[in-house]
N, C-alpha and C positions, 0 to 999 in steps of 0.2 A: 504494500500500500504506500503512494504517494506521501509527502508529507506537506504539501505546497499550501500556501495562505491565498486566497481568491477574492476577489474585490469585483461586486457585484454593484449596476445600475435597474434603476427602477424606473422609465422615463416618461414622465405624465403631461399631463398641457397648463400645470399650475405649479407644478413641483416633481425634482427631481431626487431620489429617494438614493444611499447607496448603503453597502450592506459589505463587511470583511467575514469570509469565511474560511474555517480548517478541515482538509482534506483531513485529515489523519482522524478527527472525532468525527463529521459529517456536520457539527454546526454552526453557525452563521448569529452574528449580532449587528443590530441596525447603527449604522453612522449617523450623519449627518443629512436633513433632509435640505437642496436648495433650490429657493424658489424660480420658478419658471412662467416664460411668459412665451404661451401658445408650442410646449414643447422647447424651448429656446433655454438653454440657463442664463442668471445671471454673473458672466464671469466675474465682476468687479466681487460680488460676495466670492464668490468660489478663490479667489486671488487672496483676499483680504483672508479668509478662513484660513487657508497654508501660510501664512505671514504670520499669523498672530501665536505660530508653536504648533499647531493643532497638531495630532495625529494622522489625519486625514491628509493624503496626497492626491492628487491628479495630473 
């Protein structure tokens, strides 16, 4: 069995959902949700979010 970390999207027309998951146990915990307009993210949060430390990359 694998052992790899999976980083999952969710992509909606108001918000955009992502999810970190482990190959090795089978489960997944919800990240960060950002907002979206018509499908579209807004990168300026999505930028601002990984500048401020977060854990969350893209």
């Amino acid at each position: 069995m694998s052992n790899r970390t999976i980083m999952a999207f969710d992509y909606g027309t108001k918000s955009i959902g992502s999810a970190i998951g482990q190959e090795v146990t089978g489960t997944a915990s919800p990240l960060k949700a950002f907002k979206a307009k018509d499908g579209i993210p807004n990168w300026n949060d999505i930028e601002l979010n990984s500048k401020s430390g977060s854990q969350i990359w893209l």
